[in-house]
C-alpha positions as a printed Julia matrix, in Angstrom:
178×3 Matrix{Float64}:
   0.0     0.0    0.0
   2.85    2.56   1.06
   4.84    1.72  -2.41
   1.24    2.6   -4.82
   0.89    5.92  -2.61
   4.16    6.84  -3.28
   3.75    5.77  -6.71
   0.53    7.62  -7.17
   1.07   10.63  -4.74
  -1.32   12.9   -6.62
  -4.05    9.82  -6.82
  -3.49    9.27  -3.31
  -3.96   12.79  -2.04
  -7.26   12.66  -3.53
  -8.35    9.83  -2.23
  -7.42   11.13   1.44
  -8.79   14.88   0.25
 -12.15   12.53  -0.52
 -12.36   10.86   3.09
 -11.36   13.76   4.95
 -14.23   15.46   3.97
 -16.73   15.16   6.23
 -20.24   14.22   3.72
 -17.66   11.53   2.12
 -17.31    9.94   5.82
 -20.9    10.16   6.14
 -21.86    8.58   2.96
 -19.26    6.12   2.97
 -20.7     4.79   6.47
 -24.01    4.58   5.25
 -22.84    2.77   2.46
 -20.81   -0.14   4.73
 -23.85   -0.05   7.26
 -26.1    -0.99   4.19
 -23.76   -3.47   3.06
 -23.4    -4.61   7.16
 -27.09   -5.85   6.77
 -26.94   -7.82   3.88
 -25.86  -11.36   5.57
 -23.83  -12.49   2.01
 -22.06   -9.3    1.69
 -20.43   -9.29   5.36
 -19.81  -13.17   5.17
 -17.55  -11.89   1.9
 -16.07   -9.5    4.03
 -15.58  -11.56   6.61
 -13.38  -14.63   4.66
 -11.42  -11.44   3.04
 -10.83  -10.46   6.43
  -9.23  -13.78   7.82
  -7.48  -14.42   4.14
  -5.91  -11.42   4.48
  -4.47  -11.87   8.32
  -3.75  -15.27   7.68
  -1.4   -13.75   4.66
   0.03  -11.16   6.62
   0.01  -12.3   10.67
   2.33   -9.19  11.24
  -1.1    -6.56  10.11
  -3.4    -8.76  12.29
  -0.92   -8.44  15.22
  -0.59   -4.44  14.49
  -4.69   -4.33  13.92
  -5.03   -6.25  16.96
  -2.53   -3.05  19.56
  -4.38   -0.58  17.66
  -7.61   -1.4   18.31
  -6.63   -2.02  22.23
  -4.64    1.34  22.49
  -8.26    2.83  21.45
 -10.45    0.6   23.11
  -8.74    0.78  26.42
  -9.44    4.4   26.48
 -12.27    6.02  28.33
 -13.61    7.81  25.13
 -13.24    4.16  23.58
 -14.87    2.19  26.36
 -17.78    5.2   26.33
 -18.0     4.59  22.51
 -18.28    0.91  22.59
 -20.79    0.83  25.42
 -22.69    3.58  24.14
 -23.0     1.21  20.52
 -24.07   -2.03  22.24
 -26.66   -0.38  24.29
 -27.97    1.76  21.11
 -27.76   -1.8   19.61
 -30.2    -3.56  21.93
 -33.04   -0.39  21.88
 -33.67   -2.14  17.92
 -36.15   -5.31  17.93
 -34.24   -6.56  14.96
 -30.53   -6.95  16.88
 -32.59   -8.38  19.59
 -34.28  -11.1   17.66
 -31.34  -11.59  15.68
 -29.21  -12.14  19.16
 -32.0   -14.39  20.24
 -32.0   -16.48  17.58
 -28.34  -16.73  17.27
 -28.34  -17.97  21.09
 -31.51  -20.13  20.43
 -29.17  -21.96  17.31
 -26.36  -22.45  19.29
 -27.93  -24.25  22.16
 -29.8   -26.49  20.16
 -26.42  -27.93  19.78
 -25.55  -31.0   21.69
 -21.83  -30.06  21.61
 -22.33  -26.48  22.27
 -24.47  -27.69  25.79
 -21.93  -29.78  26.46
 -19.56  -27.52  26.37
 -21.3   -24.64  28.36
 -22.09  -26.98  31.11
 -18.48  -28.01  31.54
 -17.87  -23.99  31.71
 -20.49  -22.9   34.54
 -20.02  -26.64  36.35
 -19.61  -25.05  39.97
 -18.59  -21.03  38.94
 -21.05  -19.36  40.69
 -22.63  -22.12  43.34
 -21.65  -23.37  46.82
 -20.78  -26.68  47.35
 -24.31  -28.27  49.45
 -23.92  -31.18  51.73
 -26.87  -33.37  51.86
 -27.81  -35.44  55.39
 -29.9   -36.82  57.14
 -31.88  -35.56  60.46
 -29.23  -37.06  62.44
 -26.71  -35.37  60.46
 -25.19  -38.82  58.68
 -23.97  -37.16  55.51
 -25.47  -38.72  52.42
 -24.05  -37.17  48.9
 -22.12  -33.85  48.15
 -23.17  -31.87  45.28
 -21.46  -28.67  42.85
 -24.32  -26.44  44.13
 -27.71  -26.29  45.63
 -29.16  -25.98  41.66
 -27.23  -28.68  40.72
 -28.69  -31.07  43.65
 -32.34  -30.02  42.85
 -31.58  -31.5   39.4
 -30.37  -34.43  39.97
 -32.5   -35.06  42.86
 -35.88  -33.92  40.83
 -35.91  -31.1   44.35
 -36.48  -27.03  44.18
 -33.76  -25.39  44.11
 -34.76  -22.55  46.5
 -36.05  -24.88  49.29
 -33.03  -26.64  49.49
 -31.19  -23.54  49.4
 -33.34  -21.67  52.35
 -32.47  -24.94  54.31
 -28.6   -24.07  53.31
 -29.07  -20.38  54.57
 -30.86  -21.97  57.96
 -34.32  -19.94  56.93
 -35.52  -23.92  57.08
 -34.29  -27.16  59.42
 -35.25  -29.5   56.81
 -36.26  -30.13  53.32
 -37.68  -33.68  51.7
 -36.68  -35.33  55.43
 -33.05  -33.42  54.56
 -31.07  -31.3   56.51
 -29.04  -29.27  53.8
 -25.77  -27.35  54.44
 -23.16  -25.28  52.43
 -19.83  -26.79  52.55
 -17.06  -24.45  53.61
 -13.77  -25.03  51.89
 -11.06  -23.68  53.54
């Protein structure tokens, strides 16, 4: 790119007279937003994308610090939150989101996967007993007991935060681990 701009200064400084302008930004955006929404168009642009970083790692790697030296910004972190909540006010990213997710856990490997991911990351280890306190099984979390055990989740859990003493002839206890 450097070599056909030195090449072809005087082509080059009116191509950057062009996008400097500020009605040339504006109509160029419009023109990548409409070709954003057509799903063929960006799937071209993606497989450019990736042939083009697999050619040339080195621009990937220098694409990759730029767009952290301006993300990592406040103005950048403003910008990007500010898009993704615009984003969700329109019914159409919604449904499209929705859908997306919908697709991807009607997978069998994609479930799999995700429940190897949240096994345990935000529960308690539960300890189940009996009324005399013999223990009986130890489970991930509180949810994960209800499901195995075909129980509620939030009785067994009020048991585990003493608001109960027992639940199914159970007594029910977080497990501390030290």
């Amino acid at each position: 790119m450097k070599q056909w701009m030195l090449d072809n200064a005087d082509e080059y400084d009116g191509i950057k007279a062009y996008y400097d302008h500020p009605e040339a930004r504006t109509k160029k955006s419009e023109e990548t937003k409409e070709r954003y929404l057509n799903p063929i168009e960006r799937e071209k642009a993606s497989i450019i994308q990736k042939m083009s970083y697999a050619a040339n790692p080195d621009r990937a790697k220098k694409h990759s610090e730029k767009l952290k030296t301006v993300c990592n910004t406040p103005e950048g972190k403003k910008r990007m939150s500010d898009t993704i909540l615009n984003a969700w006010k329109t019914k159409e990213y919604r449904d499209k989101y929705s859908n997306s997710k919908k697709v991807l856990w009607a997978t069998e490997k994609y479930r799999a996967k995700m429940a190897i991911a949240y096994k345990g990351m935000n529960g308690k280890r539960v300890l189940q007993s009996t009324l005399e306190g013999t223990p009986v099984c130890e489970y991930e979390s509180a949810a994960e007991a209800a499901r195995q055990l075909g129980y509620c989740f939030g009785s067994i859990s009020r048991v585990c935060r003493g608001e109960r003493i027992q639940y199914k002839g159970f007594k029910w206890s977080y497990i501390l681990i030290r």
